[in-house]
N, C-alpha and C positions, 0 to 999 in steps of 0.2 A: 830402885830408881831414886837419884837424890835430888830433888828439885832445886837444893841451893847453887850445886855448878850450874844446872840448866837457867834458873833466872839466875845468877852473877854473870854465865857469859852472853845472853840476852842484853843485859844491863851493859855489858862492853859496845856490842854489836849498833846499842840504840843511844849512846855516847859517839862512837864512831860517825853517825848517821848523822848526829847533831849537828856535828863538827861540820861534817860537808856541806850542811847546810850556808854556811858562811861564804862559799864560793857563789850561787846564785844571790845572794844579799849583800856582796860586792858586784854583781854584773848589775841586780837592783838599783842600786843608789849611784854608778859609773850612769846608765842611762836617766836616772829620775822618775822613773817609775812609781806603781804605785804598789808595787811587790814588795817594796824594804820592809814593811809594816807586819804585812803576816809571816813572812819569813826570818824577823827578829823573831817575833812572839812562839815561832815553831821552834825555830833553836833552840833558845832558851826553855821552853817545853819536856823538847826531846832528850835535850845533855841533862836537864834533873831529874828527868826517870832515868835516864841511864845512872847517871848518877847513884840516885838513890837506891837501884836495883841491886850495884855493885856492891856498895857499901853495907847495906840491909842483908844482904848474902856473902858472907865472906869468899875467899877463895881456897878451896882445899888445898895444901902440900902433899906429898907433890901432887899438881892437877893429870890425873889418869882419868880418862871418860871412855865407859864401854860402849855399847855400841847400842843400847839402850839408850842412853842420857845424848849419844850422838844424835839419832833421829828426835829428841822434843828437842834438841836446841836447835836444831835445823827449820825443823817447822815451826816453831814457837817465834824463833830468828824472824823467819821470813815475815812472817804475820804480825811481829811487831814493827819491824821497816816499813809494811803497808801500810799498817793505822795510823802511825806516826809520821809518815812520808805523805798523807793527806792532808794533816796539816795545813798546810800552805797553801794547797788546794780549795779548802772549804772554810779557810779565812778570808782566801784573795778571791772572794766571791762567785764562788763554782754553785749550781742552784741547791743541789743535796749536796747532806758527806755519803750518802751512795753514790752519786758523781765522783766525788773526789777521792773516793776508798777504789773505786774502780779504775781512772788515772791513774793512783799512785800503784795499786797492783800490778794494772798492764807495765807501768815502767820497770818497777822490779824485781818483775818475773821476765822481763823484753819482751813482752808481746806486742804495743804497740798499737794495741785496738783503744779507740778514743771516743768519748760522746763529745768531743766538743765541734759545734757545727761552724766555730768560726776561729781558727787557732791563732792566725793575724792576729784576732785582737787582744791576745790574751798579752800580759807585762814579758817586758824578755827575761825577768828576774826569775819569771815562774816557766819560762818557754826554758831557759837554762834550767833549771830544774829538775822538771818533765824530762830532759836529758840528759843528766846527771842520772837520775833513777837507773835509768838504760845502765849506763858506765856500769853503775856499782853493782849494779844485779848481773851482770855481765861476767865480771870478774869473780864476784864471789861463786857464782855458778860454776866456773870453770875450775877455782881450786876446790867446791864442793866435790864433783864429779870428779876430778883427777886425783886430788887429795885424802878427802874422806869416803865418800859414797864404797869407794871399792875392799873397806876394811870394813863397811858394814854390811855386806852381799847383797847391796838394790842394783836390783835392775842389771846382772849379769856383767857389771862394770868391772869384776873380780879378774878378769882378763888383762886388765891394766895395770893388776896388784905386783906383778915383778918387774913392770919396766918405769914406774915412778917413783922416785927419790922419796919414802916417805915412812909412816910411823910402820909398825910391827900389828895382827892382826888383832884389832879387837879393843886396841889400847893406843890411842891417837898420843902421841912421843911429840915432843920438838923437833924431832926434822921434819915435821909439816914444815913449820918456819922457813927453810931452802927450798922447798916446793912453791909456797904460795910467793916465794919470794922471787925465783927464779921465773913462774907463769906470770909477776905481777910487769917483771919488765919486758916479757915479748910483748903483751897486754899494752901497756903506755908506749911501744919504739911503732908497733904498728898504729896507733891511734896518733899518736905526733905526724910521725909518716903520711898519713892522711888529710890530716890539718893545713900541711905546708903545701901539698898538691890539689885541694879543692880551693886554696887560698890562690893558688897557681892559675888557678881556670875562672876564677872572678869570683868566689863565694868571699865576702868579708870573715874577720877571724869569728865572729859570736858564731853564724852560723853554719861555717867549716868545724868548727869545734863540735855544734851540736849535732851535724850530722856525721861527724867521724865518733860520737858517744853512741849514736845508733846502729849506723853501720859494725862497730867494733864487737857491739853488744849480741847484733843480730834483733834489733827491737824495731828499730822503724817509725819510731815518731820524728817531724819535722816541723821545721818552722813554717811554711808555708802550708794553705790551705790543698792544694795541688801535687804536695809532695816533691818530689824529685822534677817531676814534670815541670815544674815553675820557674826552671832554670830553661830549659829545651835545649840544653846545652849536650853534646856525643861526648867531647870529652868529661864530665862531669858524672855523666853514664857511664861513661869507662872506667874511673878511676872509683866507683862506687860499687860496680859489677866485680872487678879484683878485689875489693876489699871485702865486700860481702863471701866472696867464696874464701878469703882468706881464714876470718871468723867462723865460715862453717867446716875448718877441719882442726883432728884433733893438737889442743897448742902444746900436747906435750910433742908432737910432730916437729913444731914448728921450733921450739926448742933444741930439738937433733939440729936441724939444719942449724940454727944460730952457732951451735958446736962444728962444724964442720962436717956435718955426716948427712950430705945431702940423699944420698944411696937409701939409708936407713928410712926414708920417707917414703919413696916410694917402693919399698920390700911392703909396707905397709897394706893390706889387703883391701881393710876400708878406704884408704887413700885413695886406693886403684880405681874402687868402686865408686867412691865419688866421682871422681875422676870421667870417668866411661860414663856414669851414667848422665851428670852434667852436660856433657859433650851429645849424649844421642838425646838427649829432651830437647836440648836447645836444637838440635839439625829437622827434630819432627816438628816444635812450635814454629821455626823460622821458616820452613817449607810451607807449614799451614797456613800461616798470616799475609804470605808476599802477595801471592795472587790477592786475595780479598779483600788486605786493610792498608797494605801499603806497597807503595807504587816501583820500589826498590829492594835488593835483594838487601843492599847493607842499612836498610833504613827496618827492614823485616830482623835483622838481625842483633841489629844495634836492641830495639825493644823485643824480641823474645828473648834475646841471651838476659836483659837485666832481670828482666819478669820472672823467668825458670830460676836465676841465682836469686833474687829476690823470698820465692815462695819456697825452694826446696832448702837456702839456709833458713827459712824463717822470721825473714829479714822485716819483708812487708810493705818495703818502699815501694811505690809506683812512679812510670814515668808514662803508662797508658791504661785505659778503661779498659782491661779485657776482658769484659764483660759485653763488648763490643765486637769480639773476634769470634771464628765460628767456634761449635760445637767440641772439636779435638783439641786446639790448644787448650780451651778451659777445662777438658776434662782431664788435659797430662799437667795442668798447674793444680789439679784437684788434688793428680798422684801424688802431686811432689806436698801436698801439704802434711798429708798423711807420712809421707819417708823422713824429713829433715834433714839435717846436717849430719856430720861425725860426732863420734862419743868422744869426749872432752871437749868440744869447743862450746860457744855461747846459743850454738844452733837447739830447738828444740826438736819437737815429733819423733816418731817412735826410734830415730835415729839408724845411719845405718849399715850398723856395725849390726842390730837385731834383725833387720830385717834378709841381708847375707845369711847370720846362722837357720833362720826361719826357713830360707830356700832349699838352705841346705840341707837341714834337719827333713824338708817334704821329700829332697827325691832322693834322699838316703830311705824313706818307707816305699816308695816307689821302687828301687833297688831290691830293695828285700823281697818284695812281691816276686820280685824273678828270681831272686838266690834268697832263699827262706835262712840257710846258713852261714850266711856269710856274713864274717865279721868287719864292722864296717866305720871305725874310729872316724868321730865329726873333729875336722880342724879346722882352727881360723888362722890361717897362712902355717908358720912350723907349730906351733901351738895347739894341742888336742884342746880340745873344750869337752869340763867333768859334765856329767846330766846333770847335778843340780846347778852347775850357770844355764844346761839350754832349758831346765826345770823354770829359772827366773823367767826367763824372756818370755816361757810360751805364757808364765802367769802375769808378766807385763804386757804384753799384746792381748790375753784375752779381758784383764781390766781396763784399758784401754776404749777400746768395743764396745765394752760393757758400760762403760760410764760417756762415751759417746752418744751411745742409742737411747740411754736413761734420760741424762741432762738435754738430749734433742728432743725427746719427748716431751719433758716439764716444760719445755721455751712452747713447744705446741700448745701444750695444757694453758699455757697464758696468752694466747691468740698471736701467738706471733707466726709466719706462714712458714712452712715446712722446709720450703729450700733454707729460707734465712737461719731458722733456726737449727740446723744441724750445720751450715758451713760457719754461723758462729762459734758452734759446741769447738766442731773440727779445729778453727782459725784460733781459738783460746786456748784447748787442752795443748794442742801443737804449738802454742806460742808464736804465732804468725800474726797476729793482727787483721790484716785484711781479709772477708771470704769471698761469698756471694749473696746475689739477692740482695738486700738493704742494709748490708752492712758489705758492700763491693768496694773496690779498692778509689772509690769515687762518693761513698757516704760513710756515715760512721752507726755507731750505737747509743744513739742519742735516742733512739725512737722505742730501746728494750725496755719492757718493764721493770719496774723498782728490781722485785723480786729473781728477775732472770737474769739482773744485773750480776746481784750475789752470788746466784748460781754459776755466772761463768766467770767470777772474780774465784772462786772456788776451784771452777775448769783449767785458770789459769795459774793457782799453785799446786795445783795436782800434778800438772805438766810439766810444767819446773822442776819440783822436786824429786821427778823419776816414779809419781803415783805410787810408791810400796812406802816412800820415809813418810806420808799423810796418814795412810788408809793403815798401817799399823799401829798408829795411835787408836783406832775404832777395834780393834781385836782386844778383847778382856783379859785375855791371856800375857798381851803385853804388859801388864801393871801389875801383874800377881806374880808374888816374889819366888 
């Protein structure tokens, strides 16, 4: 393990971070705010640790990084964009920097869970910000997962290792550079896209921007207190509910199509599955709510379809309390928090590319029960899958569970009540923002203790980073040579 590429490219990463900062500290000083101030002082912060990190660490020739030094610079990465991305939070008077550690996490990681109980009134210097985080945690996720993650074996992503443009196994190469390059413009042509059609429907450009950095991201913070809802606008719901499922499928997908191979998308089997399964949650929530919450089949429809795209990409936005609907829809938004998005895109939860082979992988044992000899090859669409990718997932689902039940129980341990505390575990580690109980798509997490704050600021780069690139920095074996 050599720690000087891991802090020099850290040191890039928190240089980069600085930089963007620039863009809310121009939206700062355009409105007159009182944001300019802490978000000079963060920049200037950020870019001299980066700085200095770079310089203090030189760069190796040529830079080869195994897949050891991949996982600390990923998690190392991420966790210094956090400390450093609060900043501006708990200068521009947030009450703790556990407040503002926890903001800046939720942004980028895209989760989207917030304590703040009054977001109006926060400067728009820092409301741009807050969704800025989104943006950038958004993208770098996606060329994490499509670019690196699958030359490092987390999380069963190894299935994607022959169909994206990218390094050789083990040994991250410069043709990442035309991967990240190529994801970073589907990434900005659908986030512009979006911009110029909420701008369409009456949103001004600051907060068609911020909510096309959320939607894009799959993160979910808004400018208004209300969310989406603050608009009551259908088309704005519409154009919000297309973009959210857009984001939760894989962008190397989306990619084929910009190439002309629209075919190639849907041979896709995850596609399919999003697809079908999208389609049958939204016809069961929209059946459940007509009769009891609203008075119209397209006004039932209009809010279960954003609701189910909302929670199954992990998006998080709201445009109704459904906390207020009966028993069945909340408990199939419960499914969907748990399932996710597609593998590659900004969507989190257990994703469900893993949850297809899971199925698969039970009634193939099921199978066997009836034909004990039969040989029985698991595939995902023409592609057989080796046992140790379904070795990953079954040991990514069951840490999953496992630190679910754990970190629900500690939020108990601190008096927080049982629903709450597990649909936040769920609503963080899945990168979804909103759950239930007092943290429902109508309150936030302002009311969790210090300490459970941490805990699911925790939940929420575990979920991020795929849970195996964290939790192998804890294995002693990873360090010894």
């Amino acid at each position: 393990m050599r720690w000087t590429i891991a802090l020099h490219v850290t040191g890039l990463i928190l240089l980069c971070v600085g930089l963007c900062m620039f863009l809310p500290l121009v939206c700062g000083w355009y409105y007159g705010d009182t944001s300019v101030a802490p978000l000079f002082l963060s920049l200037c912060v950020t870019v001299l640790a980066g700085v200095f990190l770079m310089f203090s660490f030189q760069r190796p020739k040529p830079m080869v990084i195994n897949h050891r030094e991949g996982m600390v610079i990923v998690s190392l990465g991420w966790a210094a964009c956090a400390f450093f991305g609060a900043l501006p939070f708990a200068l521009g008077g947030f009450p703790t920097f556990t407040d503002a550690f926890f903001e800046s996490v939720s942004g980028f990681t895209t989760t989207g869970a917030s304590i703040l109980t009054n977001i109006e009134a926060l400067p728009k210097g820092l409301l741009f910000w807050r969704s800025l985080t989104h943006w950038l945690g958004g993208m770098g996720i996606i060329v994490l997962t499509i670019a690196i993650l699958p030359f490092l074996g987390v999380g069963g992503m190894q299935l994607y290792k022959a169909e994206v443009p990218g390094p050789v196994a083990d040994k991250l190469q410069p043709r990442i550079k035309d991967t990240a390059m190529s994801l970073w413009k589907v990434y900005v042509l659908f986030t512009v896209a979006q911009v110029l059609l909420l701008m369409f429907g009456g949103m001004d450009l600051f907060e068609s921007i911020c909510h096309a950095f959320g939607t894009m991201a799959t993160g979910g913070f808004s400018t208004r207190n209300a969310s989406i809802a603050a608009y009551d606008s259908a088309y704005i719901d519409g154009v919000i509910t297309f973009f959210m499922l857009v984001a939760g499928v894989n962008f190397a997908l989306h990619f084929q199509l910009f190439r002309g191979r629209p075919l190639a998308v849907w041979r896709d089997p995850e596609f399919r599955f999003f697809v079908i399964l999208t389609l049958l949650l939204t016809a069961v929530v929209t059946f459940s709510i007509q009769s009891s919450s609203y008075s119209s089949w397209l006004d039932a429809l209009r809010f279960g379809s954003f609701q189910v795209a909302s929670i199954l990409t992990t998006t998080g936005f709201a445009t109704a309390d459904y906390e207020l609907w009966l028993p069945l829809p909340q408990g199939v938004l419960l499914l969907c928090m748990f399932i996710g998005g597609c593998a590659g895109s900004t969507a989190g939860g257990i994703k469900c590319m893993r949850v297809m082979l899971l199925f698969k992988h039970a009634y193939r044992e099921l199978f066997r029960l009836v034909h004990p000899r039969a040989v029985l090859p698991l595939k995902f669409g023409p592609k057989l899958v080796k046992e140790e990718v379904l070795n990953s997932i079954w040991g990514f689902f069951i840490l999953f569970i496992v630190f679910f039940v754990l970190s629900g129980l500690a939020l108990t341990a601190m008096g927080v009540d049982v629903l709450t505390a597990f649909a936040a575990v769920v609503a963080c580690i899945g990168n979804i923002g909103p759950g239930l109980g007092e943290v429902g798509p109508v309150d936030n997490y302002a009311a969790i203790p210090a300490l459970g704050k941490w805990v699911l600021s925790f939940c929420m780069l575990l979920g991020r980073l795929e849970i195996y690139t964290v939790l192998v920095l804890f294995v002693p074996e990873f360090w010894r040579k």
